[in-house]
C-alpha positions in Angstrom: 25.5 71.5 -18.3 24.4 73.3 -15.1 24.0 72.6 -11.9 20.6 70.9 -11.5 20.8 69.1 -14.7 24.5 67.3 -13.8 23.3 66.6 -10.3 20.5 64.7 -11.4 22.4 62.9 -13.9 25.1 61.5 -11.2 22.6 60.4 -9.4 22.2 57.5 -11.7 26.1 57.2 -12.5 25.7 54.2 -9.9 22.6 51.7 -10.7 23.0 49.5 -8.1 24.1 52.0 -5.7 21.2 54.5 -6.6 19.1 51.4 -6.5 20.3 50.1 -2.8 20.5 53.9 -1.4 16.5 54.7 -2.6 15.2 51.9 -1.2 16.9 52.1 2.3 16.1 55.7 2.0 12.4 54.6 1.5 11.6 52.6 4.1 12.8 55.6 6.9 10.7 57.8 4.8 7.7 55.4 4.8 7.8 54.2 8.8 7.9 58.1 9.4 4.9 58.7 7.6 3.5 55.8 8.7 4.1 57.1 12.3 3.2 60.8 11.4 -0.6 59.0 10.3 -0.6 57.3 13.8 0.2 60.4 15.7 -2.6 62.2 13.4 -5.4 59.9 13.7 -4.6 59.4 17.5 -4.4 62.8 18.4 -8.0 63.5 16.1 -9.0 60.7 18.7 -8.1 62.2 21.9 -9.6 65.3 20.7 -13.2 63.7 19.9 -12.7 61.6 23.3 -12.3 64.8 24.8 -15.5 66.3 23.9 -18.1 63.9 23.7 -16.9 60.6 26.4 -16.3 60.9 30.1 -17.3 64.3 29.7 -20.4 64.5 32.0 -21.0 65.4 36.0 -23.7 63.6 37.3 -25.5 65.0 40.0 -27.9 62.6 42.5 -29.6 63.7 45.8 -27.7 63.1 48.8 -27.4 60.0 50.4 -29.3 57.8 47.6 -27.9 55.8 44.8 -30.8 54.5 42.4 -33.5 52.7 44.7 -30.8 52.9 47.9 -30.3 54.7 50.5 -32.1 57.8 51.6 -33.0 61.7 51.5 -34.8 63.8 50.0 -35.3 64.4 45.5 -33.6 67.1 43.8 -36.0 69.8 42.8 -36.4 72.3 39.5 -34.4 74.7 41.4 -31.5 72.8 42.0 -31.4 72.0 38.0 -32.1 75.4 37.8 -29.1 76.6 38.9 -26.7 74.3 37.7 -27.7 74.1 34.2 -26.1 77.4 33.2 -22.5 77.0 34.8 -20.2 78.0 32.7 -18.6 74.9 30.0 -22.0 73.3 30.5 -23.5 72.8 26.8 -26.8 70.5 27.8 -28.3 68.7 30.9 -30.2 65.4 30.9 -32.8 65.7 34.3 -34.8 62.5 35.1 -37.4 61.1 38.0 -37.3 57.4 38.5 -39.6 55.2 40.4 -41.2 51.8 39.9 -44.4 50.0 38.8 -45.8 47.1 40.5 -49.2 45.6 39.6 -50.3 47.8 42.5 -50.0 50.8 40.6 -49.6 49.4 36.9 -51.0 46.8 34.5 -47.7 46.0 33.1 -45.9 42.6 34.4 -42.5 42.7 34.9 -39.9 40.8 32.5 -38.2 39.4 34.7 -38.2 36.8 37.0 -37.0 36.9 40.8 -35.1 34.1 40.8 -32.9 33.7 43.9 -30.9 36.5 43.8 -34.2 38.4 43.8 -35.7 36.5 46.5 -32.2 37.0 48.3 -32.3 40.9 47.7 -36.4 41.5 48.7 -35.0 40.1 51.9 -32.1 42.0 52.5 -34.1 44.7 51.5 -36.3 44.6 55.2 -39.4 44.0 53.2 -41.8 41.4 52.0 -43.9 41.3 48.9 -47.5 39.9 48.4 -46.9 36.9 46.1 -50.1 38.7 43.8 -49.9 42.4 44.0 -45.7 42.6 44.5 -46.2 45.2 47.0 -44.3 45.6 50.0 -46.0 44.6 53.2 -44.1 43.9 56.3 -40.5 43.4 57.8 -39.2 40.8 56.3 -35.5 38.6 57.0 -34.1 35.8 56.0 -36.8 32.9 56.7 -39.3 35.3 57.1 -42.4 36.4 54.8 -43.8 32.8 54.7 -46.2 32.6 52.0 -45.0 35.7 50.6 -42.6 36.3 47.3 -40.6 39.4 45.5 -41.5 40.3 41.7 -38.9 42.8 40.6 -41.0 45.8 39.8 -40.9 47.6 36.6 -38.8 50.7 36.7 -39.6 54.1 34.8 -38.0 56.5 34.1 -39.4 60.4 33.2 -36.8 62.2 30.9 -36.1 65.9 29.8 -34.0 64.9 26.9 -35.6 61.2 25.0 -33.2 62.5 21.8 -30.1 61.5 23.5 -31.7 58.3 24.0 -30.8 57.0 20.9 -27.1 57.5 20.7 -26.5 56.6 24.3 -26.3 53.7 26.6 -28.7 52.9 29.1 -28.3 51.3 32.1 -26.2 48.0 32.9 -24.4 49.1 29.6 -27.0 48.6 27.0 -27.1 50.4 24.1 -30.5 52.0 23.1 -32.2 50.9 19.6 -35.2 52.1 18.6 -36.9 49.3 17.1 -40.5 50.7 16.2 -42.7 54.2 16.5 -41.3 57.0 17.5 -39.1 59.2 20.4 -41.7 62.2 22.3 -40.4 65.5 22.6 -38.4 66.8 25.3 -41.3 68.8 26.9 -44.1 66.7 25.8 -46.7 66.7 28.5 -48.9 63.9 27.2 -49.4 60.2 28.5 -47.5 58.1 26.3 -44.3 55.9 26.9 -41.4 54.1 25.2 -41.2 50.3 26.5 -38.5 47.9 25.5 -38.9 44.7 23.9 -38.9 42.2 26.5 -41.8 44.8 28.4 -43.7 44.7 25.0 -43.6 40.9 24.6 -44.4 40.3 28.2 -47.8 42.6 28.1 -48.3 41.8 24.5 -47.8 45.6 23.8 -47.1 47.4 20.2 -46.8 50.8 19.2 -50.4 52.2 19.5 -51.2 50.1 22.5 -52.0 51.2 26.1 -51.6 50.2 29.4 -52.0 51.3 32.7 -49.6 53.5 35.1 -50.2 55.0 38.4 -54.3 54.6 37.4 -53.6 56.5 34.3 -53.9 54.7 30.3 -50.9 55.4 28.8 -49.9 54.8 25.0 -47.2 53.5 23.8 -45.5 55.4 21.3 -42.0 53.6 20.5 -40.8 50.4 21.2 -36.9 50.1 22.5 -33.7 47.4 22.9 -31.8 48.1 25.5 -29.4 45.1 24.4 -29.8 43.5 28.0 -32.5 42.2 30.3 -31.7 44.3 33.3 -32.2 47.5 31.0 -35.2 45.9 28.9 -37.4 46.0 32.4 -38.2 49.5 31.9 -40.4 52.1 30.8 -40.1 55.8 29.6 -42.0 58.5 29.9 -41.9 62.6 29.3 -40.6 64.1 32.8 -43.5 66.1 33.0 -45.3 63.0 32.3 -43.8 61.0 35.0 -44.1 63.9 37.4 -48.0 64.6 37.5 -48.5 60.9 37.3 -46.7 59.8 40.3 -47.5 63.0 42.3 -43.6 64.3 42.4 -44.3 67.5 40.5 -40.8 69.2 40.2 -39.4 66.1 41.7 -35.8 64.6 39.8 -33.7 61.8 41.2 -30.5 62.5 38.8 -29.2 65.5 36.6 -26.9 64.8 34.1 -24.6 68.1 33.1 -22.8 67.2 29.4 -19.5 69.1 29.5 -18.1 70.5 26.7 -14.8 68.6 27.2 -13.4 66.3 29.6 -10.8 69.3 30.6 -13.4 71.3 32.3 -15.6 68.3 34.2 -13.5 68.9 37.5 -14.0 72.6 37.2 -18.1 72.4 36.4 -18.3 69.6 39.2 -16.7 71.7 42.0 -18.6 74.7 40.6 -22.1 72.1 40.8 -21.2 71.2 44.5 -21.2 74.6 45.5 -24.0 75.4 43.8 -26.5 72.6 45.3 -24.6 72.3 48.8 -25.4 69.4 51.2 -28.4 68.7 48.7 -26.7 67.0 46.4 -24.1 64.0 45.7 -21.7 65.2 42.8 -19.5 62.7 40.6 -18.2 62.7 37.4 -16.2 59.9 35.6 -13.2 62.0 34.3 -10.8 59.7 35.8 -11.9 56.3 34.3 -12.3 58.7 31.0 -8.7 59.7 31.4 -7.5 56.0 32.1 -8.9 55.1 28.8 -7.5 58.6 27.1 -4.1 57.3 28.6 -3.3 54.6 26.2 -3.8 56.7 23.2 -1.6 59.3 24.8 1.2 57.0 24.9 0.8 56.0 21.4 1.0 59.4 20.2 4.2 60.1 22.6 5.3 56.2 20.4 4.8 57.6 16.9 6.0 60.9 17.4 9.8 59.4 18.7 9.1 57.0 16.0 8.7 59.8 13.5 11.7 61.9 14.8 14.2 58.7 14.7 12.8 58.0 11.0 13.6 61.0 10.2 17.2 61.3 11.8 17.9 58.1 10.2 16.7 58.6 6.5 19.0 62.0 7.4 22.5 60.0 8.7 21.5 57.8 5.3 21.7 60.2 2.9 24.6 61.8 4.8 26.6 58.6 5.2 25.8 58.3 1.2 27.0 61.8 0.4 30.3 61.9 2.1 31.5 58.7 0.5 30.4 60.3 -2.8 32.2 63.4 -2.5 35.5 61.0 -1.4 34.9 59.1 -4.7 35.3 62.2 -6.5 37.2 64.1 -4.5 39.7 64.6 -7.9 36.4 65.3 -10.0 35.7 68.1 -8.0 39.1 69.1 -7.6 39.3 69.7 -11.8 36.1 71.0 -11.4 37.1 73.7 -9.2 40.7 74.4 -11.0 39.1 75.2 -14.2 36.7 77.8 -12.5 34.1 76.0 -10.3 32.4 77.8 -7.1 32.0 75.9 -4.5 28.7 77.2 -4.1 28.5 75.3 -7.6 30.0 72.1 -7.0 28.3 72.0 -3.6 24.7 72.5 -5.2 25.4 69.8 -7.8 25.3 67.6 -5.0 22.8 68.4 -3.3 20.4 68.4 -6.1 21.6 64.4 -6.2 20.5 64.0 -2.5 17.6 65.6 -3.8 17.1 63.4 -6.0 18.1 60.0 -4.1 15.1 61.2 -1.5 12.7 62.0 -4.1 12.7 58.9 -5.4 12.5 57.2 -2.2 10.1 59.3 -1.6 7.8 57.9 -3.7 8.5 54.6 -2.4 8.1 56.0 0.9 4.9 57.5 0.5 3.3 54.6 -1.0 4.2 53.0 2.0 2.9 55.1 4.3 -0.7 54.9 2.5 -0.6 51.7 2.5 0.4 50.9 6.4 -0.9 53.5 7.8 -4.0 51.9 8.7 -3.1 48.9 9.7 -0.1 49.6 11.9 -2.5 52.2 13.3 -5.1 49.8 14.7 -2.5 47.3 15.5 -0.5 49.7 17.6 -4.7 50.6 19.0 -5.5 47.2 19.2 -2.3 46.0 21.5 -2.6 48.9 23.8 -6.2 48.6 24.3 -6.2 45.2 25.1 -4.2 45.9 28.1 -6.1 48.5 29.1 -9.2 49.2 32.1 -12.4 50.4 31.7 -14.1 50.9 34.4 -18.5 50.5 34.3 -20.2 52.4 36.9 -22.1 50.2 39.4 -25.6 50.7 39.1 -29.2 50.9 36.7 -31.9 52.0 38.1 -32.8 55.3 39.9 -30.5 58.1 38.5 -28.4 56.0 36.7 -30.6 54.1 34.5 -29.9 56.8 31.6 -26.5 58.4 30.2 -27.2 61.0 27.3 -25.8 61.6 24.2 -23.1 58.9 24.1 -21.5 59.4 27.1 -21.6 56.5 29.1 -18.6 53.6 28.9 -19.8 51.9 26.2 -18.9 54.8 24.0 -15.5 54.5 25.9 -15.0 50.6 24.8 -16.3 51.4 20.9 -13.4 54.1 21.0 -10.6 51.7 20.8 -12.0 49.9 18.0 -13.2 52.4 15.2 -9.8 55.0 14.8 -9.7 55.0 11.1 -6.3 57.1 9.6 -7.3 59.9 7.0 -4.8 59.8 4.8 -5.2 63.2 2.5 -3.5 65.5 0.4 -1.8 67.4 3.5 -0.1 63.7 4.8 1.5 63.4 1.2 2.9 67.3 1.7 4.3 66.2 4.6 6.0 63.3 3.8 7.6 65.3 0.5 8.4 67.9 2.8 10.1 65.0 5.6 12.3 64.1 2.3 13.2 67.6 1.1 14.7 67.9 5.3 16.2 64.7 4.8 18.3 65.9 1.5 19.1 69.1 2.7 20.3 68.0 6.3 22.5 65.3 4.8 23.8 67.5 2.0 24.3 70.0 3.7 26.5 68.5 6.1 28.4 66.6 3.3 28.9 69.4 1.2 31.4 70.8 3.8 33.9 68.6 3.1 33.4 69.7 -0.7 34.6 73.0 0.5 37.7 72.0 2.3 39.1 70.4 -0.5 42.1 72.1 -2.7 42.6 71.5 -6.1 46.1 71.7 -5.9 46.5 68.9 -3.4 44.1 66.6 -5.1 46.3 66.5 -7.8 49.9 66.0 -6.0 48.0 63.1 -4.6 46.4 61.9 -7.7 
């Protein structure tokens, strides 16, 4: 009989034992798949993280956030020459401003309410009770007869596409509930209003209405899923720009980075492009606080992995060496009549082999069948203690974020990791086993080699 077909056979010379040893054996194998899924899907994670959240500089002119503070707009030039820096892969330029029924037919949908009242005030201004335009200096217990109507902001955009897959402002997520999206350069006058604008002015797709003494049709109607970011309107850039009278104007520029590694390098490289001009920010930190937890469950599975794997390995060693002491006078006979100890020593390790194939069966259908699951739970509890930031502000600059980037997209990252488990995960954990065998083999078979035919037998 040679040596692969005895060593498979004394694998089995001891049911129970056989029995006790491949299961053991199985569950090491099966955690470290299990963690080796983790690290996978994680790490896949991180990497799409990387390149599609947290992974924009915003630019804004300086001094003015939204409707606040001051200065002066950011011009074509300035997008001009930041738009090519190098690691930049697409911008997202807007002009926003506001509709009152001085300038609009369209009635806002929303209602002042204190805060409102409280904020018109604050603001230095009062508003005629009819037209909602801004009048005098106004003060707390000033403006008399006079009340606010939050205006209706619009918004002109380079990029509407983006739209779709992105949040808008307060953390709304855009859905495009009838009509159609306008191109990018589009010239004409038509507009995308959100529900709460359509219902208010009685509006569909096909209707008009009036902005800045211009009819302008509506073209696609929009859910911004809240009711700060359902008080808007959108228009082409170009669009917004000749009708408000701020050709080349822009009050933000969005740069998309093509990962969240190079946002400090294209924001420094954006600030020195546009000088005193500009504000530059980007959200790579608050990105990187939400990357963090996933970091640490990848640095979890892969000492999770390694220990499996050092403990299916002392297993089958501890198994081994008690096995060779059982038959220490088998191989002692074995080795008198002729036997190598190359021999002898590779009957045995085909029976590791064996005990950690068969676990490894047990092993991998373990790992298929957990992965998942202790995946998201191992998500689940480290996202629930962690922070994401939202950015303060709508309105202005920051009403739109492109393409998915904003913190929604952060939140929804937590929630759909989903563990691929193919063909190369099953290679890997058959290839974890063979490690297993050989290591603890190995390391047994050296007793094998120190032992003397002539003594076993005195002592037997």
């Amino acid at each position: 009989m040679n040596v692969v077909s005895r060593g498979i056979r004394n694998a089995f010379r001891n049911v129970i034992r056989t029995f006790s040893i491949v299961i053991i054996l199985g569950l090491s194998i099966g955690l470290s798949l299990t963690m080796l899924i983790a690290h996978q899907a994680v790490g896949d994670k991180i990497q799409s993280i990387k390149a599609s959240v947290g992974n924009t500089v915003s630019i804004s002119p300086a001094g003015a956030r939204g409707f606040e503070g001051g200065g002066n707009p950011l011009t074509a030039a300035n997008l001009n020459s930041v738009k090519s820096l190098p690691h930049v892969l697409s911008n997202v330029a807007t002009l926003s401003d506001r509709l009152t029924s001085s300038n609009s037919s369209l009635q806002s949908a929303i209602d002042a309410g204190a805060l409102g009242k409280r904020f018109s005030q604050n603001s230095g201004f009062v508003f005629h009770a009819q037209t909602g335009e801004a009048i005098g200096v106004g003060g707390p217990g000033g403006g008399g007869s006079f009340s606010f109507t939050p205006p209706v902001t619009v918004t002109g955009t380079n990029a509407p596409t983006n739209l779709s897959a992105g949040p808008l402002g307060g953390g709304g997520t855009f859905t495009l509930k009838s009509g159609s999206v306008f191109s990018a350069n589009s010239t004409a006058d038509v507009a995308l209003v959100s529900t709460s604008i359509a219902s208010k002015n009685n509006l569909k797709v096909g209707s008009s209405f009036t902005a800045y003494n211009t009819a302008v049709q509506v073209v696609g109607i929009f859910d911004a899923g809240n009711t700060f970011s359902n008080n808007q309107v959108i228009l082409p850039l170009a669009t917004e720009q000749n009708l408000s009278s701020q050709t080349g104007d822009l009050t933000s520029i969005t740069l998309n980075v093509d990962s969240i590694s190079n946002v400090s390098t294209v924001t420094s490289a954006a600030s020195k492009a546009l000088g005193s001009s500009a504000d530059v920010t980007n959200a790579a930190s608050d990105a990187q606080t939400t990357i963090t937890p996933l970091q640490n469950i990848q640095s979890i599975s892969l000492y999770s992995l390694i220990g499996a794997v050092i403990a299916g390995a002392i297993i089958i060693l501890l198994t081994m060496i008690m096995i060779v002491r059982e038959r220490r006078r088998e191989i002692g006979v074995i080795k008198a009549i002729g036997g190598s100890n190359v021999k002898v020593m590779g009957q045995f390790m085909v029976e590791a082999v064996t005990f950690t194939f068969m676990a490894a069966v047990i092993g991998i259908g373990l790992g298929v069948l957990a992965g998942n699951p202790i995946t998201r739970l191992l998500v689940n509890n480290s996202s629930s203690s962690a922070s994401v930031a939202t950015p303060f502000g709508g309105g202005g600059g920051r009403v739109l974020r492109a393409g998915g980037h904003g913190f929604g997209a952060l939140r929804n990252n937590f929630s759909n990791i989903h563990a691929i488990i193919g063909w190369n995960i099953i290679l890997y954990g058959l290839a974890a086993a063979l490690i297993i065998a050989i290591v603890g083999s190995g390391l047994a078979s050296l007793f094998i080699a120190k032992i003397r035919p002539a003594e076993v037998m005195r002592v037997e």
